[in-house]
PATORMAR-317490 format. One record per residue: residue number from 1; x, y, z of N, C-alpha, C in turn; residue in three letters. Coordinates in steps of 0.2 Angstrom, whole numbers, plus 5000, padded with zeros to 4 digits. Each point is the difference from the previous one (the first is absolute). Layout:
// residues N
[pt NUM [X Y Z] [X Y Z] [X Y Z] 'ALA'],
...
//
This chain:
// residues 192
[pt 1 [5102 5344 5269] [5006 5000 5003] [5005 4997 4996] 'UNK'],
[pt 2 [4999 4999 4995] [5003 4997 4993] [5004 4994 5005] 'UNK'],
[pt 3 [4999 4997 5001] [5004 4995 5003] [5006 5000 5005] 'UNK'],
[pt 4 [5002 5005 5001] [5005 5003 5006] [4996 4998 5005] 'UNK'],
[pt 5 [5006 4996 5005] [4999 4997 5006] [5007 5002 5004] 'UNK'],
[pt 6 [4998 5003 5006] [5006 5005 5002] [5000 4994 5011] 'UNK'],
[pt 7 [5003 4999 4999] [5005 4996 5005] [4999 5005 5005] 'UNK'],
[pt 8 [4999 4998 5006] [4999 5007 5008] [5006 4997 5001] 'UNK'],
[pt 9 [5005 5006 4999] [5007 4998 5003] [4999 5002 5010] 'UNK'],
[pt 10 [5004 4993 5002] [5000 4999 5007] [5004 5006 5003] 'UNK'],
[pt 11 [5000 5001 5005] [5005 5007 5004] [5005 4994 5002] 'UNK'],
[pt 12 [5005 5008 4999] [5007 4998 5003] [5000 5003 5004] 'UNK'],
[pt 13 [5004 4995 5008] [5004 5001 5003] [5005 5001 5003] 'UNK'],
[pt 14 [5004 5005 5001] [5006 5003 5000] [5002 5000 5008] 'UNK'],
[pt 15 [5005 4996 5003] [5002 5001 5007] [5006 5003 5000] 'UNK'],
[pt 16 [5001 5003 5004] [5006 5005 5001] [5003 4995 5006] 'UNK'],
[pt 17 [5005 4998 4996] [5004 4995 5005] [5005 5007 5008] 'UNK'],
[pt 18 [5001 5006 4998] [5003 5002 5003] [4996 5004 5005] 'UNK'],
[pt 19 [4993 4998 5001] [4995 5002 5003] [5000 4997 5007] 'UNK'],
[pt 20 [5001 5002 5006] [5001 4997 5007] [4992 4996 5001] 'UNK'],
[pt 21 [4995 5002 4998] [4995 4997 5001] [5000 4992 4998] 'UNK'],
[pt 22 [5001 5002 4993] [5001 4992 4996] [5006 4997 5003] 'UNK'],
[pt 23 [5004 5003 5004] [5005 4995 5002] [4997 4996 5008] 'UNK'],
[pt 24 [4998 5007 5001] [4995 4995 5007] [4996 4995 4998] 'UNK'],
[pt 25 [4998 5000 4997] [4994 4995 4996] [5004 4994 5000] 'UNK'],
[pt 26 [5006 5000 4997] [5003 4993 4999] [5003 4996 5006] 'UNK'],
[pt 27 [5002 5007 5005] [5003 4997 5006] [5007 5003 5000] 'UNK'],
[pt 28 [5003 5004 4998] [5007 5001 4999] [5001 5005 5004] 'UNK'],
[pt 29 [4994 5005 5002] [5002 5006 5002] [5002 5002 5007] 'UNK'],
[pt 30 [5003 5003 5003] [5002 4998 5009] [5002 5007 5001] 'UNK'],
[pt 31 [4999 5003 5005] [5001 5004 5005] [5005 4998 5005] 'UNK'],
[pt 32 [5004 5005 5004] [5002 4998 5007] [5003 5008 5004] 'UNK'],
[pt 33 [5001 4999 5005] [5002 5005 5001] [5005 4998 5005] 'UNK'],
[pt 34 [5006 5006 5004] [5004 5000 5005] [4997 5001 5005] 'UNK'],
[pt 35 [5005 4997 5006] [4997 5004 5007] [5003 5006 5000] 'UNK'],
[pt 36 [4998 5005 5005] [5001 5006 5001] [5008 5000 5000] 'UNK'],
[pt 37 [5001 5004 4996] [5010 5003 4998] [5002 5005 5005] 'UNK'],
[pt 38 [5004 4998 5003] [5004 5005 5005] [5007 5005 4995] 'UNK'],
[pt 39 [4999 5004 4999] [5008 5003 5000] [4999 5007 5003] 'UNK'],
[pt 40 [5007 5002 4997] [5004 5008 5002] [5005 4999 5005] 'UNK'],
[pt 41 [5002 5008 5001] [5006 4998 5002] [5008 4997 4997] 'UNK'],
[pt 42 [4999 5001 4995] [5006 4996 4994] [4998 4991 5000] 'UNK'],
[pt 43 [4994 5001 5002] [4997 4991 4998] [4995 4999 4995] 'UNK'],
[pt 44 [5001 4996 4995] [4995 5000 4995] [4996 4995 5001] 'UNK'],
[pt 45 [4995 4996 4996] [4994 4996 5001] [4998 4997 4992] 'UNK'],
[pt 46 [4999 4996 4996] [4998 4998 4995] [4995 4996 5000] 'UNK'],
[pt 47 [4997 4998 4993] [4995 4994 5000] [4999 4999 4992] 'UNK'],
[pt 48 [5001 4995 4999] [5001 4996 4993] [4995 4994 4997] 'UNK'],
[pt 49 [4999 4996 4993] [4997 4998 4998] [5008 4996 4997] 'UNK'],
[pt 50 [4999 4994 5004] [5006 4996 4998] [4998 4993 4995] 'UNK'],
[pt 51 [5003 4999 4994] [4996 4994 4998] [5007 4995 4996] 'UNK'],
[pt 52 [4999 4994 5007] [5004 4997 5002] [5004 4997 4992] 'UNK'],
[pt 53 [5006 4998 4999] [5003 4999 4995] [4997 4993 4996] 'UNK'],
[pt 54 [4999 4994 5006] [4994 4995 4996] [4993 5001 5001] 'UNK'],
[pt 55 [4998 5005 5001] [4992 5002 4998] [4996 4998 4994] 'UNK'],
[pt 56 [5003 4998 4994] [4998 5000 4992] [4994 5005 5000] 'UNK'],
[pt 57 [5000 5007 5003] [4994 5003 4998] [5005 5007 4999] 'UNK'],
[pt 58 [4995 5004 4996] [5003 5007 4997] [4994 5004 5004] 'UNK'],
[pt 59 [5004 5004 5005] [4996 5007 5004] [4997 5005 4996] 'UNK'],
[pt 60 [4993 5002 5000] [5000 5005 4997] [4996 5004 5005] 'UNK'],
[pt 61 [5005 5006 5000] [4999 5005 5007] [4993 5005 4998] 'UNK'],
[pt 62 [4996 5003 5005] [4994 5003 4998] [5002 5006 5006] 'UNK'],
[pt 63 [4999 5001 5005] [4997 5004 5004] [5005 5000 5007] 'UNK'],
[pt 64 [5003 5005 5003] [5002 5001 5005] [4996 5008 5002] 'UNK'],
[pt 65 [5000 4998 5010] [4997 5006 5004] [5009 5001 5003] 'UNK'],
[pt 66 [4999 5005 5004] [5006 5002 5006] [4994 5005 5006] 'UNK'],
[pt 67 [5000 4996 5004] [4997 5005 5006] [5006 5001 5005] 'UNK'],
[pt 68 [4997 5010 5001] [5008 5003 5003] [4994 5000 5007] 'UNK'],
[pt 69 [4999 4996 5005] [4999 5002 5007] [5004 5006 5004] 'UNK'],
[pt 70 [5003 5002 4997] [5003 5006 5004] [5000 5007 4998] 'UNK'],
[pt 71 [5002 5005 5002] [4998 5005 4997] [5008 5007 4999] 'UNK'],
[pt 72 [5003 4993 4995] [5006 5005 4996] [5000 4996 4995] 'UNK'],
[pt 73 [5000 5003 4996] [5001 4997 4991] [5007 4996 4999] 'UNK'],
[pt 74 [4998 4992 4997] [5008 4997 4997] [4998 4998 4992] 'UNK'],
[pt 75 [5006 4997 4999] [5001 5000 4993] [5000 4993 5001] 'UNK'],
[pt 76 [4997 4996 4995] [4999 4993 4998] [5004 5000 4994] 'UNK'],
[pt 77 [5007 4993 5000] [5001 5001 4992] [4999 4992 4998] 'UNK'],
[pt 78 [4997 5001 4994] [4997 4994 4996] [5007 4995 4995] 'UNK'],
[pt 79 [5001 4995 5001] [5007 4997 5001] [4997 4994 4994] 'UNK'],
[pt 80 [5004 4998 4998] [5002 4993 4996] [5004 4995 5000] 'UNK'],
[pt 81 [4999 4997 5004] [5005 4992 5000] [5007 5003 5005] 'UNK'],
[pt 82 [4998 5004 5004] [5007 5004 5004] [5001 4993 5006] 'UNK'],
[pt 83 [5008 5001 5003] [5001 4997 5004] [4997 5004 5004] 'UNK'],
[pt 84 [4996 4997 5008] [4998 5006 5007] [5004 4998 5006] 'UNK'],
[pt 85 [5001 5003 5004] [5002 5001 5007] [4996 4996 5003] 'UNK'],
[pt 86 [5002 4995 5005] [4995 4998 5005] [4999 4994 4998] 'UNK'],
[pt 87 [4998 4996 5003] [4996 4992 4999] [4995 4999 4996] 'UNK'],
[pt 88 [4995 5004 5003] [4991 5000 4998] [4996 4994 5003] 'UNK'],
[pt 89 [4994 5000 5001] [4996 4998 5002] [4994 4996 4995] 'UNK'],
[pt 90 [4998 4996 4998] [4995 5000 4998] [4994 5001 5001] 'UNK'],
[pt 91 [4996 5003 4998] [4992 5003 5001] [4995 4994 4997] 'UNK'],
[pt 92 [4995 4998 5008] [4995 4998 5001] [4995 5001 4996] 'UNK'],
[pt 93 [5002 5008 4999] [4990 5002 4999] [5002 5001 4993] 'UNK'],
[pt 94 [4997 4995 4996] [5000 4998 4993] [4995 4995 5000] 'UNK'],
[pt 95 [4996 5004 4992] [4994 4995 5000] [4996 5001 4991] 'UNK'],
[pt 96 [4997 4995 5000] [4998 5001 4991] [4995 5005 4999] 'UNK'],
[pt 97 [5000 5004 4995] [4993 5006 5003] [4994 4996 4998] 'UNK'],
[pt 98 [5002 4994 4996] [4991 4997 5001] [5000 4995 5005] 'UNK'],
[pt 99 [4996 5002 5002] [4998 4994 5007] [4994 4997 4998] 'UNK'],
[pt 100 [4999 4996 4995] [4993 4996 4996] [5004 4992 5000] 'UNK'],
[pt 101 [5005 5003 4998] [5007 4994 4997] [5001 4995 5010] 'UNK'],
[pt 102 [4998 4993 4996] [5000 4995 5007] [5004 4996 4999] 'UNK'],
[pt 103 [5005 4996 5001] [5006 5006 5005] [5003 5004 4996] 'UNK'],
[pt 104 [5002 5007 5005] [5002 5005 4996] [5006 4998 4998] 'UNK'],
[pt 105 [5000 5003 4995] [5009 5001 4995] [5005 5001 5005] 'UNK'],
[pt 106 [5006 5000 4999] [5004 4999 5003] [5007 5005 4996] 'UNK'],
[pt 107 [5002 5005 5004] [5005 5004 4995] [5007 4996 5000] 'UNK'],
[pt 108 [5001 5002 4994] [5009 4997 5002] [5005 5008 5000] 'UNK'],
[pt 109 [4998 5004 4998] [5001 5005 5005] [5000 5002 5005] 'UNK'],
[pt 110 [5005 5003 5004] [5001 5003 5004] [4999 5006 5005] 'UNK'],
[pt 111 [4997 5003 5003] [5002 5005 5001] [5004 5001 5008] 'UNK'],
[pt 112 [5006 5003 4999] [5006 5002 5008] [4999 5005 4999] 'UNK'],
[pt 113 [5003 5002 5007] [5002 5007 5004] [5005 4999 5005] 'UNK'],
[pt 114 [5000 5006 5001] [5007 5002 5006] [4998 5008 5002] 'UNK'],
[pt 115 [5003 5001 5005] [5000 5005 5003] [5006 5002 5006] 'UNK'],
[pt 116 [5004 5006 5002] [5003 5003 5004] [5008 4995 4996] 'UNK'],
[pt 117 [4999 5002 4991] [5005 4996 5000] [5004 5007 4999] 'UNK'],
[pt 118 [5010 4997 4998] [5004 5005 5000] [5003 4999 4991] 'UNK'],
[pt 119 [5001 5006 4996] [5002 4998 4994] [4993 5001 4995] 'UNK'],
[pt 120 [5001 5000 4993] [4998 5002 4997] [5001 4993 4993] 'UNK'],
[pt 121 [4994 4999 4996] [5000 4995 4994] [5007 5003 4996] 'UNK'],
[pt 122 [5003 4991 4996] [5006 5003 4996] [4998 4995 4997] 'UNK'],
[pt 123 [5001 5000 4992] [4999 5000 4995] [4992 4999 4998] 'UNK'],
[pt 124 [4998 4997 4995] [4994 5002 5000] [4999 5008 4994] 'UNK'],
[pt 125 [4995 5000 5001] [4996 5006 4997] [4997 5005 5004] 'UNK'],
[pt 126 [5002 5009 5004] [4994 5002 5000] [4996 5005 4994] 'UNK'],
[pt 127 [4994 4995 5000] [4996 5003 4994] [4997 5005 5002] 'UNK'],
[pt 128 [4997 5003 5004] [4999 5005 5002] [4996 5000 5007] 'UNK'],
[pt 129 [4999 5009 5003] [5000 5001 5007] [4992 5003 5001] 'UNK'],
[pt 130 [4999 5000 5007] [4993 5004 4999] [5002 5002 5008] 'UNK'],
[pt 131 [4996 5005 5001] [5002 5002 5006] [4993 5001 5003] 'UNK'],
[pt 132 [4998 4997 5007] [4996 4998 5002] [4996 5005 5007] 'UNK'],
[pt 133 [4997 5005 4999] [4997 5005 5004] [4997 4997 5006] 'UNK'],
[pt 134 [5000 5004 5003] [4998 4999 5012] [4995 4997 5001] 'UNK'],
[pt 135 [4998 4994 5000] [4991 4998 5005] [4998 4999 4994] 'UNK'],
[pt 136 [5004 4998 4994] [4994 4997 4994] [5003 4996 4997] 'UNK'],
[pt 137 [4998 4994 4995] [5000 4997 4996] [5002 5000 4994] 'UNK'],
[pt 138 [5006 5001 4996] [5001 4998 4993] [4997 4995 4995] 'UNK'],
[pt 139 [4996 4999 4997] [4997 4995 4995] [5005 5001 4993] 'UNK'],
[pt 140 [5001 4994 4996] [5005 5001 4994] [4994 4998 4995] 'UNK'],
[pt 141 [5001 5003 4994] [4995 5001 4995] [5001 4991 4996] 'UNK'],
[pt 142 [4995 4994 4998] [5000 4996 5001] [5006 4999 4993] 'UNK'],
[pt 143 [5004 4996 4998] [5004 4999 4998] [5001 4994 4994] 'UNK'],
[pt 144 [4993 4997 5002] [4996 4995 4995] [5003 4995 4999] 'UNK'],
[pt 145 [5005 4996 5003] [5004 4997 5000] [5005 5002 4996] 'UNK'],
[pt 146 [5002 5007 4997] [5006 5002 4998] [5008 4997 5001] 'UNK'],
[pt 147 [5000 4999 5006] [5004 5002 5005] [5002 4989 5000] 'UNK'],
[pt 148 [5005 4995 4994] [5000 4994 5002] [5005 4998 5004] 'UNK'],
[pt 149 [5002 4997 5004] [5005 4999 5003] [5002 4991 5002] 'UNK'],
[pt 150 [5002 4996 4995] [5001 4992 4999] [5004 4999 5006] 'UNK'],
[pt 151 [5000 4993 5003] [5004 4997 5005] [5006 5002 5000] 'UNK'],
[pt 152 [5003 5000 5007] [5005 5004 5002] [5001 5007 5003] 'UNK'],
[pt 153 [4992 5003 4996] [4998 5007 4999] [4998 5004 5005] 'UNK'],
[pt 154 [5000 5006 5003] [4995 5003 5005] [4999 5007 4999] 'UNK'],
[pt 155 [4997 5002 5003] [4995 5008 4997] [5001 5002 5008] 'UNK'],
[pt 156 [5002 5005 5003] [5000 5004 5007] [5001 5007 5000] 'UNK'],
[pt 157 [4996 5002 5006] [5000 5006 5003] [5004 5001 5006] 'UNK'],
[pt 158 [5006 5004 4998] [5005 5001 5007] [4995 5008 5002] 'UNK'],
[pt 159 [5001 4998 5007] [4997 5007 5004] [5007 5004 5004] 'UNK'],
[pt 160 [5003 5006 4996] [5003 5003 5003] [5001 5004 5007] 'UNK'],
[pt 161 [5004 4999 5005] [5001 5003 5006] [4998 5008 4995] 'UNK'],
[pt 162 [4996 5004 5005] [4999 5007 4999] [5005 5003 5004] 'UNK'],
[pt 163 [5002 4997 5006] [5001 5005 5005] [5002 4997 5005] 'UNK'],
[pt 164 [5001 5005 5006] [5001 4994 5007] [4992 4999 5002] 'UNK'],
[pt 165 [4997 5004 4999] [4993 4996 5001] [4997 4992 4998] 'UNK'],
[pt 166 [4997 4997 5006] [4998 4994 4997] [4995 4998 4997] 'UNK'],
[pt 167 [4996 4996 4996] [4996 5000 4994] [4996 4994 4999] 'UNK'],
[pt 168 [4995 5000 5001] [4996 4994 5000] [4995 4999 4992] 'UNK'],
[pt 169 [5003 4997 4996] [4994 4999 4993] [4997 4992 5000] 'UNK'],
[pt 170 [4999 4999 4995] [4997 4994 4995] [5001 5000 4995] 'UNK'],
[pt 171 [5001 4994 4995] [4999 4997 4994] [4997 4997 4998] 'UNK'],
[pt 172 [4994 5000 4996] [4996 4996 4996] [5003 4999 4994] 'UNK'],
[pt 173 [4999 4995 4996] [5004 4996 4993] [4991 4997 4995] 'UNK'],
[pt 174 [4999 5000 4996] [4995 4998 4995] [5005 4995 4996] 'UNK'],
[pt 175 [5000 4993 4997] [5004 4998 4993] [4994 4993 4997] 'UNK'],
[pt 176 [5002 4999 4995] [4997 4994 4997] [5007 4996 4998] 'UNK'],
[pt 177 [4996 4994 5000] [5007 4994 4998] [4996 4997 4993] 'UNK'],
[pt 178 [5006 4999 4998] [4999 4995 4992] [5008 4994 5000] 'UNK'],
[pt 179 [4995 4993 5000] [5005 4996 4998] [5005 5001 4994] 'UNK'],
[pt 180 [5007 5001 5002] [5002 5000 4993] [5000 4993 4995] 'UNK'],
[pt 181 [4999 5001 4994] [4999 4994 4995] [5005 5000 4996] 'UNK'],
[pt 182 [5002 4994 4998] [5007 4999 4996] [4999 5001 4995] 'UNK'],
[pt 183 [5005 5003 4998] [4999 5002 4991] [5003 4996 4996] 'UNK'],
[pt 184 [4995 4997 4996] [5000 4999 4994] [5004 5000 4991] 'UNK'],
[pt 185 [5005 5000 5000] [5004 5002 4993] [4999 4995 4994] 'UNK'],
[pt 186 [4996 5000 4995] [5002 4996 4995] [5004 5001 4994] 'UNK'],
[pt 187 [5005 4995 4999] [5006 5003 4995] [4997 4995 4993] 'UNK'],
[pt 188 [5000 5003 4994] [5001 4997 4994] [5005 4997 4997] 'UNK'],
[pt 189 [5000 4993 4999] [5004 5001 4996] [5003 5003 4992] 'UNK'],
[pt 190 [5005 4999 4999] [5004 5004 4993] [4998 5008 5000] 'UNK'],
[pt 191 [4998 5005 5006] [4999 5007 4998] [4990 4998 4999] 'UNK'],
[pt 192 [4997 4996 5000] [4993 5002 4996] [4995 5000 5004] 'UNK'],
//
């Protein structure tokens, strides 16, 4: 062997921090959904992922559904940081997707709704629409935390009046939270 001695290199591993699993893993990752949305009629309904302005965490949005319970197709528009009509309510049914974790985490997100409101979001972004078919379920292709949105911030789905017909849906919301951490600057002195 002439004296070559070869070292068994250890395996690496690689986590994908933008992976919903590994986020569940740490505790960060939460679900919630709306109660059932009324509109139509020139009434519309929203529901958003609101992340309070002293939250110190950065949202990172993954996954939304829209269930159309009724049987005429609307249009959902996907919004950023818009002002909305209506109060809102906040939604109960919020929870960690791991339930190992004792006590469970705690979002500092939020998710609101509204419904049979009048008016439409202003200012804001809409980033885009999807129009959501009779008696079925939209699922959105996972987003991977793409999508960050820092305190002050929200991520929502307005549900367009179709019609004079009234309309019964749901929103489900998928996000992970990351504490933001202060950054760091060191300056040299004389340029070096």
């Amino acid at each position: 062997m002439l004296g070559i001695f070869c070292k068994k290199k250890q395996p690496t591993y690689v986590v994908d921090i933008t992976n919903p699993t590994w986020q569940s893993i740490l505790g960060n990752y939460f679900i919630s959904q709306t109660d059932e949305l009324t509109f139509g009629g020139g009434y519309n309904a929203w529901g958003g992922l609101i992340n309070p302005t002293g939250s110190q965490v950065n949202m990172f949005f993954d996954i939304f559904t829209i269930t159309n319970f009724s049987g005429q197709p609307f249009t959902a528009e996907i919004w950023i940081n818009p002002c909305l009509p209506g109060k809102g309510t906040i939604s109960s049914y919020i929870h960690p997707a791991n339930l190992t974790i004792t006590p469970p985490p705690k979002p500092k997100v939020m998710l609101i709704y509204d419904s049979q409101v009048f008016g439409s979001p202003k200012d804001g972004v809409n980033v885009f629409d999807r129009i959501v078919p009779p008696n079925s379920t939209l699922i959105s292709d996972s987003s991977k935390g793409g999508i960050i949105i820092p305190p002050g911030g929200s991520f929502v789905i307005f549900l367009r009046s179709p019609g004079p017909l009234n309309i019964t849906g749901r929103i489900v919301l998928t996000w992970w939270e990351e504490k933001i951490r202060k950054k760091i600057f060191f300056y040299l002195k004389n340029g070096n």
